[in-house]
C-alpha positions as CSV (number, residue, x, y, z in Angstrom):
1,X,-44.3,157.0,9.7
2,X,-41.0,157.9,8.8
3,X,-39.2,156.9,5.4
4,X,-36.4,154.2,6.1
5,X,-33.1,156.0,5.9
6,X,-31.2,154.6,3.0
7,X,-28.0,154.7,5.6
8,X,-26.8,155.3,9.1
9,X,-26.9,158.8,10.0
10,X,-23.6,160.6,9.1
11,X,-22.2,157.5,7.2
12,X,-20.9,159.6,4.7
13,X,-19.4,157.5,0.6
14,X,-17.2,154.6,1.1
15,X,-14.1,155.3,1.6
16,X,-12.8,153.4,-1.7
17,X,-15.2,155.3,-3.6
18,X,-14.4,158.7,-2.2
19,X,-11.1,158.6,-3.4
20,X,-11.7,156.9,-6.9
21,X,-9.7,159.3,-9.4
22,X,-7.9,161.0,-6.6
23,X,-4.7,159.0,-6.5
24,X,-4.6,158.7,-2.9
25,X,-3.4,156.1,-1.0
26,X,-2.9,155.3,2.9
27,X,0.3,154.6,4.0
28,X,2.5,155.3,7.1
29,X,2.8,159.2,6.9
30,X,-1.4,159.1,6.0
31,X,-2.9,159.5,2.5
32,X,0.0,160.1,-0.3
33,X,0.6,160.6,-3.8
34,X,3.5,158.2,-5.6
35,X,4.9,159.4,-8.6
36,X,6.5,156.9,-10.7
37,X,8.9,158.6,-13.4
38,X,11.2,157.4,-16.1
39,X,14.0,159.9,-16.7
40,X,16.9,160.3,-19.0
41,X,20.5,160.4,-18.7
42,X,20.8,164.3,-17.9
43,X,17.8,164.2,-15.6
44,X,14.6,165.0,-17.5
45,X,11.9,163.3,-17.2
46,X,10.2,160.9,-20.1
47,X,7.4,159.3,-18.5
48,X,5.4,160.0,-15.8
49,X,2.6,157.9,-14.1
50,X,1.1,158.9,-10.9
51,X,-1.2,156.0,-8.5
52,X,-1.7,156.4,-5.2
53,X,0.6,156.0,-2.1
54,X,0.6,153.0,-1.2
55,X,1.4,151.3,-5.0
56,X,4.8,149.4,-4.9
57,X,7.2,150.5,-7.5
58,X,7.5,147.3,-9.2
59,X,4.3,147.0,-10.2
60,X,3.8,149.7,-12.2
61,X,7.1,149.1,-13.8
62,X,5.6,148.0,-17.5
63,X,3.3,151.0,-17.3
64,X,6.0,153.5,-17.0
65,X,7.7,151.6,-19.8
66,X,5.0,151.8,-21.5
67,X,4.6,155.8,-21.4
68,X,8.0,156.0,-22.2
69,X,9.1,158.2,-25.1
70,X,12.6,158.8,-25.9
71,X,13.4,162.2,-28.4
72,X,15.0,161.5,-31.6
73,X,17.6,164.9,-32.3
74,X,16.4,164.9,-35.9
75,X,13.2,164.4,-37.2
76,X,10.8,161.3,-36.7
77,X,8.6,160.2,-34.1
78,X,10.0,159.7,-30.9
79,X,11.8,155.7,-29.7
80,X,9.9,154.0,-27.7
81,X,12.8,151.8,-26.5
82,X,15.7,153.3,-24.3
83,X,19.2,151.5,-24.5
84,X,19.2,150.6,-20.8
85,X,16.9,150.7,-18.2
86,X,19.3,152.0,-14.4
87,X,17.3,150.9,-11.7
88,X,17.9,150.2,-7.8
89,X,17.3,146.8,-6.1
90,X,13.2,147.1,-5.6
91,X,13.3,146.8,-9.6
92,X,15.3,143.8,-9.1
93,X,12.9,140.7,-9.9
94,X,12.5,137.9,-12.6
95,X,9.6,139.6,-14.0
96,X,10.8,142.6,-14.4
97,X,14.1,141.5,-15.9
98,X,12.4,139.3,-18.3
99,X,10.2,142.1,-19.8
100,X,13.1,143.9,-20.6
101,X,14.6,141.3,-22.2
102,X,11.5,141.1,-24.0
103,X,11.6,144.2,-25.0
104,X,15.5,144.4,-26.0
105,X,16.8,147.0,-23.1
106,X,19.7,146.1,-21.6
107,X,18.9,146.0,-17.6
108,X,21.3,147.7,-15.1
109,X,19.6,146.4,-11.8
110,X,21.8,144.7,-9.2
111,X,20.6,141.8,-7.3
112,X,19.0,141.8,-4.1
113,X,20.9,140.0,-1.0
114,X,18.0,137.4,-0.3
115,X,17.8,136.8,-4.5
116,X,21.8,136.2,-4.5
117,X,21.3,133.5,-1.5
118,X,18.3,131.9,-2.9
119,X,20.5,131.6,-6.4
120,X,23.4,130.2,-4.2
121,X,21.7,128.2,-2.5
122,X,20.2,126.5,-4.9
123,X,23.6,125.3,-6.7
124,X,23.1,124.9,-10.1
125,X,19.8,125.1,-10.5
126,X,19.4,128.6,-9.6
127,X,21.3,129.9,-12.5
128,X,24.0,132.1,-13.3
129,X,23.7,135.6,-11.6
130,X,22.0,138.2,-13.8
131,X,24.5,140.4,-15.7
132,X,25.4,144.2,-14.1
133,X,27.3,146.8,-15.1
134,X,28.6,149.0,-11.9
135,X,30.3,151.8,-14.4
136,X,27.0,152.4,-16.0
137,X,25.0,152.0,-11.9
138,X,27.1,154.7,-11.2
139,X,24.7,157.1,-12.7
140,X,21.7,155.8,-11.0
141,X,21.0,158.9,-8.7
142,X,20.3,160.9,-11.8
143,X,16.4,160.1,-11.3
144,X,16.4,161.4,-7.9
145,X,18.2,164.4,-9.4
146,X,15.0,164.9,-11.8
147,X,12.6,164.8,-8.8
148,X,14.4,167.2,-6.7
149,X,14.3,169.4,-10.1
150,X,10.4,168.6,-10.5
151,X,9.4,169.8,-6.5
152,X,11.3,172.9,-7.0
153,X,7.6,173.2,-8.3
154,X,5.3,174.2,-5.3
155,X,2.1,172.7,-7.1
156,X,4.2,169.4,-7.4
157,X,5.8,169.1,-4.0
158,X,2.4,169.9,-2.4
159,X,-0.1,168.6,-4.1
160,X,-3.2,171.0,-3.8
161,X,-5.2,169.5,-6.4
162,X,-7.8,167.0,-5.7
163,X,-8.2,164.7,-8.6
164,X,-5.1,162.7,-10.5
165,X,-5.8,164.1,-13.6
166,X,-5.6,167.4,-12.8
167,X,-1.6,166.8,-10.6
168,X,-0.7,164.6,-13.5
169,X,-1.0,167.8,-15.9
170,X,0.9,169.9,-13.3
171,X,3.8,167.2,-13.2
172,X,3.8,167.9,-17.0
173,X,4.1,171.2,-17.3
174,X,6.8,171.1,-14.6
175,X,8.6,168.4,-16.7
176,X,8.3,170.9,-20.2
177,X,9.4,173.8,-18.1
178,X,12.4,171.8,-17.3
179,X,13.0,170.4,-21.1
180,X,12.6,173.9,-22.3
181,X,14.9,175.4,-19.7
182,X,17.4,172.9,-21.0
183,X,20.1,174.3,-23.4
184,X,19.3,173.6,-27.3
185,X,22.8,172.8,-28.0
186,X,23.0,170.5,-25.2
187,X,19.8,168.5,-26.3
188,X,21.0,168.5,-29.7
189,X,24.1,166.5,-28.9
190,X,23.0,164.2,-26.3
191,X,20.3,162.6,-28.4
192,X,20.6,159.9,-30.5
């Protein structure tokens, strides 16, 4: 007699385990990568967190926050608190706002439509409108400035490697390159 097989034949891992440490989600254009990135005001980046594809944005908000580092131009360590936080409208939710608030950074995140006619409708008790500065949204595309700079990197706009870990490191090295390609003078100034 045969031993008992401990699986079908060709059933290969489970799917979720296959992929554990890989960062790789399924979503409409097949299994992706998402990099979520926190980026100063000249379009470096400061924090990086990769999950896979099919993470929402919003939900790994406090862990990029978290991450966050923000140089000093002198010496000490490092603040851990930016001055504002420039977001679009998927950042644009109760929780997020409050966290913030929380944490004492100012939040430039306008308000979705349905969130505006929800507040409206609900007369007084929905509340005043959250507060937004459209001078200060005007600089919101600097982000997506700092990830067109980062897949000038083949290894980043590709992905070739197989575990997290290992792309993670590759997204900072990419993100030193472009902190030492910055001028020195520049870096100096802007800081404070």
């Amino acid at each position: 007699m045969w031993p008992a097989r401990p699986s079908a034949p060709g059933a290969g891992p489970h799917p979720a385990r296959a992929t554990t440490g890989q960062a790789l989600g399924r979503s409409r254009g097949g299994l992706t990568t998402k990099v979520h990135l926190a980026g100063d005001g000249r379009g470096l980046p400061l924090a990086v967190v990769v999950t896979p594809g099919n993470v929402n944005d919003s939900t790994v908000f406090d862990e990029v926050m978290d991450v966050v580092r923000v140089p000093r131009a002198g010496a000490g360590r490092p603040r851990c608190r930016p001055e504002a936080v420039i977001a679009d409208k998927a950042y644009s939710s109760r929780v997020i706002r409050q966290s913030l608030r929380r944490r004492g950074i100012r939040a430039v995140i306008p308000e979705r439509a349905d969130q505006k006619a929800n507040r409206v409708r609900r007369g007084q008790a929905g509340g005043r409108p959250p507060a937004f500065d459209r001078e200060l949204y005007k600089a919101h595309n600097v982000v997506e400035r700092c990830f067109n700079r980062l897949k000038q990197f083949r290894a980043i706009a590709t992905r070739f490697d197989k575990l997290a870990t290992r792309y993670k490191a590759g997204l900072h090295l990419a993100a030193l390159i472009l902190w030492l390609r910055e001028p020195t003078q520049d870096r100096l100034s802007d800081r404070s």
